[in-house]
N, C-alpha and C positions, 0 to 999 in steps of 0.2 A: 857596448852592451846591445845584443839584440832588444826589440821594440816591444816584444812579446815578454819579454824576461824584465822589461823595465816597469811596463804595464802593468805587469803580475805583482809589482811590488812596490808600485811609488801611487803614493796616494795624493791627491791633492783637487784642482775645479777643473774643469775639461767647459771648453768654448769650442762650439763648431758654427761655424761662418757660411752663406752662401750666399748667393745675388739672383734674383730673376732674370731672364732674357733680357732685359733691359738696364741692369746694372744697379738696380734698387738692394741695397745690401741686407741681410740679417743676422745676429748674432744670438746663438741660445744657449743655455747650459746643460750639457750633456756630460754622461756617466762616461770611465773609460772605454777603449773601442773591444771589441771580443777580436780574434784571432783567427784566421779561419786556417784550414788546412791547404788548400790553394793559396796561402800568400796574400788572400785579401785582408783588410776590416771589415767588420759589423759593425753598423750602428743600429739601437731599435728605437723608432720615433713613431708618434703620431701623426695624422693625416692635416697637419699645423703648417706655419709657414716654410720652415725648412723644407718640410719635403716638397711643397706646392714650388718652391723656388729648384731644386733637385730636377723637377719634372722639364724643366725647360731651359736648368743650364746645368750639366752633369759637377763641375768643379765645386770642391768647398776649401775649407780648410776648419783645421781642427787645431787648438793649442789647450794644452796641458800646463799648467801651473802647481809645481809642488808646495805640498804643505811643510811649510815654515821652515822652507828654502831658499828664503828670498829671493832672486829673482832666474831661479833655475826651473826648466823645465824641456818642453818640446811642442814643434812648431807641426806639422805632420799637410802638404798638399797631397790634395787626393783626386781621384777624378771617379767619378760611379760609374759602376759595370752592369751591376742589376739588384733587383729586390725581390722579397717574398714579402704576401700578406698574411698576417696569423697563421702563421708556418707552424709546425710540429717544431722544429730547430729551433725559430724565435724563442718559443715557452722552455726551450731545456737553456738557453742561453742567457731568459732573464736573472739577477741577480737580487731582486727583491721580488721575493713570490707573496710576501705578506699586505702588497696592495690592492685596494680594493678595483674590483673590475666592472670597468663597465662597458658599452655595446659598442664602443669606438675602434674602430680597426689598427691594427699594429702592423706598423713594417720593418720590415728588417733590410738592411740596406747595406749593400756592398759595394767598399769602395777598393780599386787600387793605391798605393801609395807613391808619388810622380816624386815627392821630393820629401825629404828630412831635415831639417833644422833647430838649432837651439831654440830655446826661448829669446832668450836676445843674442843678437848676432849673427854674422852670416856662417858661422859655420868656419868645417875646414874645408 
């Protein structure tokens, strides 16, 4: 099944992972990824540790966990290509417009996808 067509339909928690230059790791919980038309990911994050870790080591990973699928999901490495800050794209891509805003900057963050994997497992 394409990623996009799995995404579109499997709901469950999404964890994206990254490290600073120095190998200090983070883990936080993030929405599924959006799709782009070039074959990237989107993610939209705040100017928090994720992305301060992003700025100095492009690599994350993202895993997907379905709901009440026990232990099925997707593993997804990535590596970042580039970003937008409160981009016009960001705001049509959010998925909850009914929260409340405030003066903190939004980025939208594009990543390549390097590798695919189960959730548990190496795969085939």
């Amino acid at each position: 099944m394409e990623l996009k067509t799995y995404f579109e339909n499997a709901e469950g928690l999404g964890i994206l992972s990254t490290a600073d230059s120095s190998g200090k790791v983070d883990a936080a919980i993030y929405a599924r990824p959006h799709f782009m038309d070039d074959g990237t990911i989107a993610m939209i994050m705040r100017d928090r540790l994720t992305h301060h870790n992003l700025d100095s080591n492009p690599y994350a990973c993202y895993m997907f966990i379905e709901k009440g699928a026990g232990y099925h999901g997707k593993r997804l490495f990535m590596t970042k290509v580039r970003e937008e800050q409160d981009s016009k794209l960001l705001q049509t891509l959010r998925r909850r417009q009914n929260i409340q805003e405030t003066d903190e900057s939004k980025y939208l963050v594009f990543f390549q996808v390097d590798k695919e994997l189960p959730l548990v497992g190496a795969g085939t």
